[in-house]
Each structure stands twice: as C-alpha cells, then as structure tokens.
N, C-alpha and C positions, 0 to 999 in steps of 0.2 A: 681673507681668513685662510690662514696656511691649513693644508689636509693634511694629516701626521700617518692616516689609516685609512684602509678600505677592506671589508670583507661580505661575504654574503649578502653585497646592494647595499650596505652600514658603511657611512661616510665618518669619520671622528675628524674631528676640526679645533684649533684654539684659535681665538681672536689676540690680537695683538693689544696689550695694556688693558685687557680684559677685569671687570671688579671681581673683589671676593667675594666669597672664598674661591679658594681654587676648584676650576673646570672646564670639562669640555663640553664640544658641543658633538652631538648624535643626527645623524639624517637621514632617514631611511624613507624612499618613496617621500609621501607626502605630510610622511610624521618630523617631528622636530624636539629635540629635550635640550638641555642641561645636565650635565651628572657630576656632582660635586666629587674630586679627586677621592679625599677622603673616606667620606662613608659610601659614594655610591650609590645616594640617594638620588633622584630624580628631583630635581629645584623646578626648575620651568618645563611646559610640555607635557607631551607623552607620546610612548612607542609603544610598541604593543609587548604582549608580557614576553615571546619567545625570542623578540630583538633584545630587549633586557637580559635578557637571561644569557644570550650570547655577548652584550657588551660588558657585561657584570664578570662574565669568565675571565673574555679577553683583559680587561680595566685589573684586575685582582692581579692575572701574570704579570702587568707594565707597569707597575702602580709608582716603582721609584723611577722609570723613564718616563709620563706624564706628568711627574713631580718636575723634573728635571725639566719637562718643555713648556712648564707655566711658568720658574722663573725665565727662561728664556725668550718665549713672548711679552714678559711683562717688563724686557728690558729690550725690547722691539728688533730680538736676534730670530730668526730662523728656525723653528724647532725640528729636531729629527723624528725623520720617518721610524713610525713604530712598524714591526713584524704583524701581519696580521694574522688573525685565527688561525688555527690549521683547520 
C-alpha cells in the first residue's frame, strides 16, 4: 500500500484496486480509519478527534490530488506524493 503522506506521526495511504467509494487510509500510532475522499467521513475505524481535525484540513487542501491518486491506484499506477501539512 503506497504512502502518498506523512505528517505530524499521520501516515495517509491508498491500497491499490481498493473498493468504493473512493478513500484513503489514516495511521496514526496504533489508531487505523478509512476517510472517504468525498465527504470526509470516517467509514472504518477511528482516530482520535485532534488527528481528524488535522487530516480533515490537510484532505480539504488535496481534495482534487487524492481524487486524482484513486483513479490512479485503481488502475494499479503509482500514486503521487501529496505535500504534507505545514
């Protein structure tokens, strides 16, 4: 599973040929989600609410470049590195 990001110990991850809807995956310590590209809800898991609230920022800036690296995993290319948080 390609890592796109890293900030603040917050890993963001896409699996390759991954189901819908479109998302990624979060890692923080010993926590683990899902966050659907889209709304930004949390599908699987939980983090804790001040990780959220920093991938929720970060997720809002990159929204058409996490768009751009599901189809790209879903057609088992490489996705590019996102910028992480300032």
């Amino acid at each position: 599973m390609p890592e796109i990001s890293r900030f603040y110990g917050i890993i963001i991850k896409m699996y390759f040929s991954d189901h819908n809807p479109p998302h990624f995956h979060v890692e923080y310590n010993d926590y683990k989600a899902e966050v659907e590209i889209e709304s930004l809800d949390i599908k699987n898991g939980n983090i804790p609410k001040r990780v959220y609230m920093l991938v929720e920022e970060w997720a809002l800036k990159h929204k058409d470049e996490l768009k751009r690296n599901w189809e790209l995993t879903k057609s088992n290319q490489l996705p590019i590195k996102i910028e992480p948080l300032d």
